[in-house]
N, C-alpha and C positions, 0 to 999 in steps of 0.2 A: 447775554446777561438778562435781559430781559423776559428770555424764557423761564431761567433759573427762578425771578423775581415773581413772573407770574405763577409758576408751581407753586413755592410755597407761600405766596399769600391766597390763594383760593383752594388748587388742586388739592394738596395735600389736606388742608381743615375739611374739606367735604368729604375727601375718602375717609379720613378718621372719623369724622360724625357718621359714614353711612356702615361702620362697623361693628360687628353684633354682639358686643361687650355688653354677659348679662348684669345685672343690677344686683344680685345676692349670690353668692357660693354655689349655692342650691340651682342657682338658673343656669349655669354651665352643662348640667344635665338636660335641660330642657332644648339644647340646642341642637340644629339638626346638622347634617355631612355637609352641605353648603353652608352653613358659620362657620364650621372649623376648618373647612379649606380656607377661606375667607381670613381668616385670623391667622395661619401659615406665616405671609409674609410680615406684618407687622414683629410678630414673635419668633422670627427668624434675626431681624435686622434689630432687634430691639437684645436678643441675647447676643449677637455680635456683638454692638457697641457696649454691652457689657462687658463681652469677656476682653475686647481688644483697650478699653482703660483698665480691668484688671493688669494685664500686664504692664502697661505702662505705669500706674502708682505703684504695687504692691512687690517689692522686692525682693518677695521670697519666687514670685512667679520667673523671675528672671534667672535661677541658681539653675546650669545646665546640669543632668543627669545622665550616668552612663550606665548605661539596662536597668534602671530604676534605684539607683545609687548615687547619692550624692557626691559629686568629687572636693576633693579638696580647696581648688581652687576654678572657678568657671571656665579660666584658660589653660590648665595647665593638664600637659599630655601625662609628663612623666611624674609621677605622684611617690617614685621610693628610690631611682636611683641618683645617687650622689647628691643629693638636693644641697647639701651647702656650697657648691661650686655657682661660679656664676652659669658659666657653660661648659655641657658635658662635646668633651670631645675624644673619640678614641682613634690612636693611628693603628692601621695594622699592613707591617711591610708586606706586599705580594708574595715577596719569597719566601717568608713564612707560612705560605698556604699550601700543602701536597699537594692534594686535584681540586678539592672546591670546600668551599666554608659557607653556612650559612648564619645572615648577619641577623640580630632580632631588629621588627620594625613597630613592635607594639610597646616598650616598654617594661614589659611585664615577666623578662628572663630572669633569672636569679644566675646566672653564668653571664651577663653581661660584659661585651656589645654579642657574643654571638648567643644563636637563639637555641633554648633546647623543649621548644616546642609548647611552650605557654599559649601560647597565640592561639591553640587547638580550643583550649576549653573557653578562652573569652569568646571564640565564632560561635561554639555552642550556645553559648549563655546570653549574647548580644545578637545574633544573626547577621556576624558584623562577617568579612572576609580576608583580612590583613593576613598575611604570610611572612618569611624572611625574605631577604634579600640575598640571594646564594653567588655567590663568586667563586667562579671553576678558572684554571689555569689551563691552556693549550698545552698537551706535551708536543714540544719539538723532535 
């Protein structure tokens, strides 16, 4: 603690005072490659703690986006199908299936629960890689 204590009561105030913060606009020009290396860290650590209270007060910073689209809701996957259920659940008997079905795992089929291949254009458009879920039958 003590070392903590002695940092910033001495260490710190001296490196800030021996930093080459010019005095008019115009003197930023006048500075040579060792000032503005010299001025790196302060202005490294000083846009951090900007931007990391940006996101802590400003609530728009917190609204998560999917490929640059705002979702509906921060947490929620499925944004069109069945939305007034509490929870979507689909059965589908095994013997129902010939050789193999594939199930959607993105949300985004319009043939739901199985997939008819939406998934293709969100990878394009996100760089994302979700597939379906394909379930084959063994023939006996």
């Amino acid at each position: 603690m003590e070392f903590l204590s002695s940092f910033v009561k001495s260490t710190l105030p001296n490196y800030l005072s021996s930093l080459p913060i010019p005095n008019s606009f115009t003197g930023i020009f006048k500075l040579g490659f060792k000032d503005y290396v010299a001025l790196i860290p302060p202005t490294v650590a000083t846009a951090g703690f900007v931007y990391i209270t940006y996101l802590a007060f400003c609530p728009a910073a917190n609204q998560f986006t999917i490929c640059g689209k705002r979702k509906i809701n921060n947490k929620r996957v499925n944004n069109k199908i069945r939305l007034n259920e509490a929870k979507v659940v689909d059965m589908v008997d095994i013997e129902d299936i010939s050789e193999k079905a594939a199930f959607c795992r993105c949300w985004k089929s319009k043939n739901w629960p199985y997939c008819d291949g939406t998934h293709g254009e969100h990878n394009k458009e996100c760089s994302d890689n979700v597939g379906p879920l394909v379930v084959s039958r063994k023939q006996k």
